[in-house]
PDB file of N, H, CA, C and O in Angstrom:
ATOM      1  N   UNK A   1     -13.918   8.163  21.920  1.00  0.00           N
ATOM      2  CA  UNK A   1     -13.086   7.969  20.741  1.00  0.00           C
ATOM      3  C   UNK A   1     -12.498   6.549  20.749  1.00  0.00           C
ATOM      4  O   UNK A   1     -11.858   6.144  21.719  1.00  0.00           O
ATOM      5  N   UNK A   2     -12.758   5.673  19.481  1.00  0.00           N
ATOM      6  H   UNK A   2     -13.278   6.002  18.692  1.00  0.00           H
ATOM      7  CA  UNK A   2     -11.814   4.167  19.654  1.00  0.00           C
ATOM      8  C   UNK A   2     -10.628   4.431  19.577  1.00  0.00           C
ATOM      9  O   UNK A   2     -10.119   5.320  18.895  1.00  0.00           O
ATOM     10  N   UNK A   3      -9.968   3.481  20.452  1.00  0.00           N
ATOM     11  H   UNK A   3     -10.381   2.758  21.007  1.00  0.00           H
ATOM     12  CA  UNK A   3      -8.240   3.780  20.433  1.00  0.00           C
ATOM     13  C   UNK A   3      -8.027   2.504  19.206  1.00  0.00           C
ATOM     14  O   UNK A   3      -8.643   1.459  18.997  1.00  0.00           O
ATOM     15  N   UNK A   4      -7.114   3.011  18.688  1.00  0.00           N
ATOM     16  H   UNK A   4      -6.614   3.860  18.858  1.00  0.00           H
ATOM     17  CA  UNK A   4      -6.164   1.914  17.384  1.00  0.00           C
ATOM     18  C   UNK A   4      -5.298   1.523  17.698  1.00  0.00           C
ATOM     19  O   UNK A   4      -4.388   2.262  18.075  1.00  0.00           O
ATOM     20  N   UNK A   5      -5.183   0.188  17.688  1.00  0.00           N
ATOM     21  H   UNK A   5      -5.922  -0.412  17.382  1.00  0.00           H
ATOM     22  CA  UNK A   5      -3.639  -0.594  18.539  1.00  0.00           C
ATOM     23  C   UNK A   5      -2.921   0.273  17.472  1.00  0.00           C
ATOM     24  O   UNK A   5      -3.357   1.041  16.615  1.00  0.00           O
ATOM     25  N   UNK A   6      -1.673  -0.115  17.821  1.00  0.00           N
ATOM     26  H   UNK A   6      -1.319  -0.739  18.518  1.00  0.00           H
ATOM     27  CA  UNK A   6      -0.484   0.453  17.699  1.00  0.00           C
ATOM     28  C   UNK A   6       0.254  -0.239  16.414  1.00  0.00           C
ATOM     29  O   UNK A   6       0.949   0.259  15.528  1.00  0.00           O
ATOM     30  N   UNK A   7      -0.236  -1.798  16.702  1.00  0.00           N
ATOM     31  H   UNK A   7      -0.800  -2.202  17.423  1.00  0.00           H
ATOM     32  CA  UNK A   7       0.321  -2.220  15.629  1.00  0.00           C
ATOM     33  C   UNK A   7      -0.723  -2.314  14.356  1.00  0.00           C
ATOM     34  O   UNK A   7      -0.222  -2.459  13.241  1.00  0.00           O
ATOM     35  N   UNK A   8      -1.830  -2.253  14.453  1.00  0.00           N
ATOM     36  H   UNK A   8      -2.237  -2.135  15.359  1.00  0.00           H
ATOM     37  CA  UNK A   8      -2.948  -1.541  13.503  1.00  0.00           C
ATOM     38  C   UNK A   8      -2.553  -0.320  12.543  1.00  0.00           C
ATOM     39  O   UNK A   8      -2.695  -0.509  11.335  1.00  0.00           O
ATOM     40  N   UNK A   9      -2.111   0.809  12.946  1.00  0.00           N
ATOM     41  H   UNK A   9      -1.996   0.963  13.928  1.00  0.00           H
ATOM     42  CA  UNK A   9      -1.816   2.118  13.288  1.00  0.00           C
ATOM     43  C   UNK A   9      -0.801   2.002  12.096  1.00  0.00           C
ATOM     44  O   UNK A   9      -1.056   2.559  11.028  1.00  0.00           O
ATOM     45  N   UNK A  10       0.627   1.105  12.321  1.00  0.00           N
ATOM     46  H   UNK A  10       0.835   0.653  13.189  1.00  0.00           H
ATOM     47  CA  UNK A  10       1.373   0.923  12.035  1.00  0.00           C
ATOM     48  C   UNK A  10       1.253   0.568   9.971  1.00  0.00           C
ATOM     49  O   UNK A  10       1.765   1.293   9.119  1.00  0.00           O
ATOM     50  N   UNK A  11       0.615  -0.440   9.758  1.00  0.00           N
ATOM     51  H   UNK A  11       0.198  -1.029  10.450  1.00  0.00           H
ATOM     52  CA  UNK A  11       0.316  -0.901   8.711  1.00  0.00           C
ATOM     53  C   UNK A  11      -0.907  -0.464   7.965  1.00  0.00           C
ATOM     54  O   UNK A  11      -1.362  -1.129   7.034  1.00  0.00           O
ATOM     55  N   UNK A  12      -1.459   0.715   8.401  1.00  0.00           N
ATOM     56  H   UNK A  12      -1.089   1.255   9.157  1.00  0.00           H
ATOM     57  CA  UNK A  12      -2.704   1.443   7.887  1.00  0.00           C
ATOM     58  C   UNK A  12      -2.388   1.850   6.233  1.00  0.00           C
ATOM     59  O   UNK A  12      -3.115   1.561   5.282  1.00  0.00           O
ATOM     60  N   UNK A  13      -1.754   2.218   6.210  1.00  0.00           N
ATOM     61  H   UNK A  13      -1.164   2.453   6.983  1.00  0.00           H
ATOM     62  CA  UNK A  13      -1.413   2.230   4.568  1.00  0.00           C
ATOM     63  C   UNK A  13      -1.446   1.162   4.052  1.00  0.00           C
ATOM     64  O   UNK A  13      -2.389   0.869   3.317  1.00  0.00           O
ATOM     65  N   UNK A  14      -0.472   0.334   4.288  1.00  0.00           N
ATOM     66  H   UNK A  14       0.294   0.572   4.885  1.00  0.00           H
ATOM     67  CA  UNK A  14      -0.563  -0.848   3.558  1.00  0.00           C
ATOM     68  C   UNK A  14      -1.670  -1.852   2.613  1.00  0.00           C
ATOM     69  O   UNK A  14      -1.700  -2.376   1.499  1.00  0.00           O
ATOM     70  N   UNK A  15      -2.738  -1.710   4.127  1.00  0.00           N
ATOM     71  H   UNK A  15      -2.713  -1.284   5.032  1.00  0.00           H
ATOM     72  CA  UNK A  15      -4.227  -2.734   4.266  1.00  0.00           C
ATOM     73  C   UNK A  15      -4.664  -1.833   3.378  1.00  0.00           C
ATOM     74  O   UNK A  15      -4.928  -2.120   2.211  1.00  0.00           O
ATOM     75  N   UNK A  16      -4.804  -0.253   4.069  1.00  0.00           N
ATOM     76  H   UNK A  16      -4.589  -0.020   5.018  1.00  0.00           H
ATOM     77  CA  UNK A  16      -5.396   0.207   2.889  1.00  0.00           C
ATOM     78  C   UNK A  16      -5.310   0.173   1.177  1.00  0.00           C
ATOM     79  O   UNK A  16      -6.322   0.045   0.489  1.00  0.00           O
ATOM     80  N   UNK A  17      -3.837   0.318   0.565  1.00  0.00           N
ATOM     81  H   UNK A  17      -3.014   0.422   1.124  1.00  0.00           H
ATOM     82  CA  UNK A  17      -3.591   0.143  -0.415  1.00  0.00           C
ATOM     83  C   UNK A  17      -4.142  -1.770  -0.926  1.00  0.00           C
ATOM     84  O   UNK A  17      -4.500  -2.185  -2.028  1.00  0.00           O
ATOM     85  N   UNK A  18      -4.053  -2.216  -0.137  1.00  0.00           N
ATOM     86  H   UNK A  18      -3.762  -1.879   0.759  1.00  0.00           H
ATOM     87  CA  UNK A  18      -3.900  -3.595  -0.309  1.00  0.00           C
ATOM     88  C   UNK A  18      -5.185  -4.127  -1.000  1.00  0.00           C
ATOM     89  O   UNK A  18      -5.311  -4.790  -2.030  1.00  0.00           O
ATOM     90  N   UNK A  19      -6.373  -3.490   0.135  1.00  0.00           N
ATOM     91  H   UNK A  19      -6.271  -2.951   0.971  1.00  0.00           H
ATOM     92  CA  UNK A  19      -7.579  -3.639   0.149  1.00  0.00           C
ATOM     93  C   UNK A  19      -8.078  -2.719  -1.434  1.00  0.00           C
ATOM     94  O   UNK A  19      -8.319  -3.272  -2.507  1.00  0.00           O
ATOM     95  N   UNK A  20      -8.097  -2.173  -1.335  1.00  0.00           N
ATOM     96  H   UNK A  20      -7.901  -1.724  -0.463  1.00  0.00           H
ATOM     97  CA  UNK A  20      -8.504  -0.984  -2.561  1.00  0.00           C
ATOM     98  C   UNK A  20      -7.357  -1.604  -3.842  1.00  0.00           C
ATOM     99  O   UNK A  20      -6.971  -0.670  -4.545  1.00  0.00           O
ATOM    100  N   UNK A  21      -7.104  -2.189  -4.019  1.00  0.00           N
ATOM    101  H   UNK A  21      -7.417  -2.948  -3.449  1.00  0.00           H
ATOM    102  CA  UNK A  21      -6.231  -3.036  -4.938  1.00  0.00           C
ATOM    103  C   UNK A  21      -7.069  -3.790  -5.224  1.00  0.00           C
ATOM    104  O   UNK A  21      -7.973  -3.467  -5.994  1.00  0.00           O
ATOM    105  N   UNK A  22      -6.954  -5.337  -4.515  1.00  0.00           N
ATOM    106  H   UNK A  22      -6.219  -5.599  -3.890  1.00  0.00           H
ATOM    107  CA  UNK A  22      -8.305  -6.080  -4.975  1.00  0.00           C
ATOM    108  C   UNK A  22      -9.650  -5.818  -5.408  1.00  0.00           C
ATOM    109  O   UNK A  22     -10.104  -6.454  -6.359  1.00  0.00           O
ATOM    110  N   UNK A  23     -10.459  -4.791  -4.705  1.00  0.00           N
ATOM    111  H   UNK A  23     -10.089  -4.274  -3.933  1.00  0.00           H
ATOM    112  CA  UNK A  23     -11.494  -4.508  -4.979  1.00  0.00           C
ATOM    113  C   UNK A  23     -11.577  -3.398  -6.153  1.00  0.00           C
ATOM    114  O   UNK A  23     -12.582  -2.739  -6.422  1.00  0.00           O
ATOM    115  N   UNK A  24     -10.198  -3.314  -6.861  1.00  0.00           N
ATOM    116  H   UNK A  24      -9.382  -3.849  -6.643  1.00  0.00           H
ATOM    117  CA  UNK A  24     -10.231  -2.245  -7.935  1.00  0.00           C
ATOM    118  C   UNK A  24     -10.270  -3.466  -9.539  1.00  0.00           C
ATOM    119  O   UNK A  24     -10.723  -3.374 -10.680  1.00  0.00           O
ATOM    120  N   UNK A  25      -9.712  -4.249  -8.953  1.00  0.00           N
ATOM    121  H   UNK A  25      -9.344  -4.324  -8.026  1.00  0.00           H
ATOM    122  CA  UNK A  25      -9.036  -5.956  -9.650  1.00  0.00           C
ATOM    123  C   UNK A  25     -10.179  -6.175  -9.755  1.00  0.00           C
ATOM    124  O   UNK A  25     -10.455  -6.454 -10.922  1.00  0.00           O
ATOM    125  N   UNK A  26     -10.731  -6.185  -9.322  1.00  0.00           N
ATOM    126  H   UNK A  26     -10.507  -5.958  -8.374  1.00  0.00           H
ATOM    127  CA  UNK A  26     -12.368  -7.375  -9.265  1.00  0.00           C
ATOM    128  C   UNK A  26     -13.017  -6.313 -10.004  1.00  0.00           C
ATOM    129  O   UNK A  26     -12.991  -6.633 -11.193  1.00  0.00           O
ATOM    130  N   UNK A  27     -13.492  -5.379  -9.871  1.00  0.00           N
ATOM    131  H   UNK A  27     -13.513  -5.119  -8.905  1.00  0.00           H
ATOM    132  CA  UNK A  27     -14.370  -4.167 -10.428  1.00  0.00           C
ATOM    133  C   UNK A  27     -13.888  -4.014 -12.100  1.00  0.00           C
ATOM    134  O   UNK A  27     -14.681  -3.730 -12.997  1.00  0.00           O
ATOM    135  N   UNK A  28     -12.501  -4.252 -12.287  1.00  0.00           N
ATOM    136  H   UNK A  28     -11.856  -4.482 -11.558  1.00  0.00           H
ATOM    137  CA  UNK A  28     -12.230  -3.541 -13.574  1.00  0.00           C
ATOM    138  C   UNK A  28     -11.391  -4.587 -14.700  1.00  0.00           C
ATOM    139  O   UNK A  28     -11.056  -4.474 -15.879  1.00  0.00           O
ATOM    140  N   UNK A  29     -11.254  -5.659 -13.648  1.00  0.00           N
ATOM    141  H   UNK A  29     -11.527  -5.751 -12.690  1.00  0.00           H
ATOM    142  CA  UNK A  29     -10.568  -6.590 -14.631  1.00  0.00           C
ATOM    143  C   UNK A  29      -9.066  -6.428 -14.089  1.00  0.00           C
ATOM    144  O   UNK A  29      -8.631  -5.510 -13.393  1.00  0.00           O
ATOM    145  N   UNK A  30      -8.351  -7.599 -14.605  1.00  0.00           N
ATOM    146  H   UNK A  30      -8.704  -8.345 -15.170  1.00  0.00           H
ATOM    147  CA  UNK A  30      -6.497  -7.867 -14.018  1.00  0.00           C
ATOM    148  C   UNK A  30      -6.111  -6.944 -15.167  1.00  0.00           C
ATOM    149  O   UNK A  30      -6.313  -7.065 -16.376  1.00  0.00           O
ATOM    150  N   UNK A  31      -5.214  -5.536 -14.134  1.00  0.00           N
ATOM    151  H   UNK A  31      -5.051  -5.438 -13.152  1.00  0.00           H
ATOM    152  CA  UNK A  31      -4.233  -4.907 -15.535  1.00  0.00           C
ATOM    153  C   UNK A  31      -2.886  -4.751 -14.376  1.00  0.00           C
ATOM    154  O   UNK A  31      -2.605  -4.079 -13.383  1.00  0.00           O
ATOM    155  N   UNK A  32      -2.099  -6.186 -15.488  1.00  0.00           N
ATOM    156  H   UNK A  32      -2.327  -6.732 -16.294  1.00  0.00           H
ATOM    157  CA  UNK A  32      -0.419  -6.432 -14.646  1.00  0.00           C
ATOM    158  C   UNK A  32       0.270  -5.055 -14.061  1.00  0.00           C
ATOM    159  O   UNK A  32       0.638  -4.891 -12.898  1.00  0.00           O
ATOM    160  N   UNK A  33       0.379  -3.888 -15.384  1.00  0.00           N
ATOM    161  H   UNK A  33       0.080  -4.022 -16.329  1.00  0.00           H
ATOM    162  CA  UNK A  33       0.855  -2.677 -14.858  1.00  0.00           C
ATOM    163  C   UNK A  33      -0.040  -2.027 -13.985  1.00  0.00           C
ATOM    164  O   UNK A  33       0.547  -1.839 -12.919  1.00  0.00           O
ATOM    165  N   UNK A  34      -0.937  -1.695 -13.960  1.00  0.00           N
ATOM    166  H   UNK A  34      -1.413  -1.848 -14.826  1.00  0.00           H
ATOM    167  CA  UNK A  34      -1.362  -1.286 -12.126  1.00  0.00           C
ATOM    168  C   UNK A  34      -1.244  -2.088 -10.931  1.00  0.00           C
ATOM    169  O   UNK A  34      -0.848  -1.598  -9.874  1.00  0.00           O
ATOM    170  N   UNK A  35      -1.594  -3.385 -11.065  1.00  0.00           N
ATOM    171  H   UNK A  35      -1.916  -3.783 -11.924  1.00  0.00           H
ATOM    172  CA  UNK A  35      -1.088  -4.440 -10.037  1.00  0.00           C
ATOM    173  C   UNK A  35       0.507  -3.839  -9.943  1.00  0.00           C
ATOM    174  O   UNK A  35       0.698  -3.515  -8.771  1.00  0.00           O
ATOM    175  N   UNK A  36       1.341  -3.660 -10.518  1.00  0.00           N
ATOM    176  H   UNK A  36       1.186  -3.924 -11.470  1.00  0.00           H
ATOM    177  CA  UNK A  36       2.703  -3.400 -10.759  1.00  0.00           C
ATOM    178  C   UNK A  36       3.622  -2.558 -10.003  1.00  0.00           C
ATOM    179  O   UNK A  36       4.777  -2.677  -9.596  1.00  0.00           O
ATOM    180  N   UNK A  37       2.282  -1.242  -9.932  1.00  0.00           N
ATOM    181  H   UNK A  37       1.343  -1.145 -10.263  1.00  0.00           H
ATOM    182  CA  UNK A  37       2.228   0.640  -9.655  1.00  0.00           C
ATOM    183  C   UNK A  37       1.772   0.455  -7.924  1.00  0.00           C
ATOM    184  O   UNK A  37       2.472   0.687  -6.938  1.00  0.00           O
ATOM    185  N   UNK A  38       0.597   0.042  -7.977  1.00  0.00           N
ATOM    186  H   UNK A  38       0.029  -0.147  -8.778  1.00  0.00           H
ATOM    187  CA  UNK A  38       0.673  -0.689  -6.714  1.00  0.00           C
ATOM    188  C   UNK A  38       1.106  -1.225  -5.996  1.00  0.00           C
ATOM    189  O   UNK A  38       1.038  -0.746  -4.864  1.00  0.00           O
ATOM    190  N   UNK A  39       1.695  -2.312  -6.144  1.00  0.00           N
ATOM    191  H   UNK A  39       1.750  -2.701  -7.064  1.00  0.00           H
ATOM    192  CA  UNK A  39       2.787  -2.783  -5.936  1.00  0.00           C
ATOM    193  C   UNK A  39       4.413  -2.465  -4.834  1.00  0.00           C
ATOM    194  O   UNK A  39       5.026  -2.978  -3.897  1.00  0.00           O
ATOM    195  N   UNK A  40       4.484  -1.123  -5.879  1.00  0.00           N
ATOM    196  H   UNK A  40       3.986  -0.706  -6.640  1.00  0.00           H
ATOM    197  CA  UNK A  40       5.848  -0.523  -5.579  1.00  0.00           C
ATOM    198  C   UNK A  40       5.423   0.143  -4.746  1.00  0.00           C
ATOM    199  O   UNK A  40       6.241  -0.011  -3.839  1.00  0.00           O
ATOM    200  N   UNK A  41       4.455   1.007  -4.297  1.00  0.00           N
ATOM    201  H   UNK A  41       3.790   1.132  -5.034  1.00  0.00           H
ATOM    202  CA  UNK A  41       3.460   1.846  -3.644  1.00  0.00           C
ATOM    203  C   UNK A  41       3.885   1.656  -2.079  1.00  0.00           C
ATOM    204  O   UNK A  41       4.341   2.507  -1.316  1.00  0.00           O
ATOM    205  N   UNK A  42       3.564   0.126  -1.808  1.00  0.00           N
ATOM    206  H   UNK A  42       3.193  -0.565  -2.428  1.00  0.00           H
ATOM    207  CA  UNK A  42       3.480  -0.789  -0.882  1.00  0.00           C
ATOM    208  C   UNK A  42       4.926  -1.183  -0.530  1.00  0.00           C
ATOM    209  O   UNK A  42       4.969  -1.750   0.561  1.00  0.00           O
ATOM    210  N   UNK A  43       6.020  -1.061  -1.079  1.00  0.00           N
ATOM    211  H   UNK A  43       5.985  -0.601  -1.966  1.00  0.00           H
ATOM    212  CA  UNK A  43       7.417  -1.119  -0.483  1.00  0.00           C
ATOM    213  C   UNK A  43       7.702   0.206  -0.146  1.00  0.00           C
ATOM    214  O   UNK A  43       8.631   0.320   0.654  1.00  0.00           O
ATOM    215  N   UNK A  44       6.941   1.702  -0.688  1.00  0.00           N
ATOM    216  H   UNK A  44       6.186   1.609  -1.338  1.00  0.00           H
ATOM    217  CA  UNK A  44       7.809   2.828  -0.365  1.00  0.00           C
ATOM    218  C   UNK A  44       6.924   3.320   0.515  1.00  0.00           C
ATOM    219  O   UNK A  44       7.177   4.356   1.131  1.00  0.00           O
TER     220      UNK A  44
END
């Protein structure tokens, strides 16, 4: 089994949201209010 640093582990949401953001941006075009929704996502 790979072990996941800790501080990896830690920010897994984040990258994830982060990542799947851009590549939703690029796929569908800039819409400010989902960048927005996202956004807030990523502080809570």
């Amino acid at each position: 089994m790979i072990q996941i640093p800790q501080q990896i582990n830690k920010y897994k949401k984040p990258i994830v949201i982060t990542t799947s953001l851009i590549v939703l941006q690029i796929v569908f075009g800039f819409d400010p209010k989902f960048t927005f929704i996202n956004l807030i996502w990523l502080l809570v």
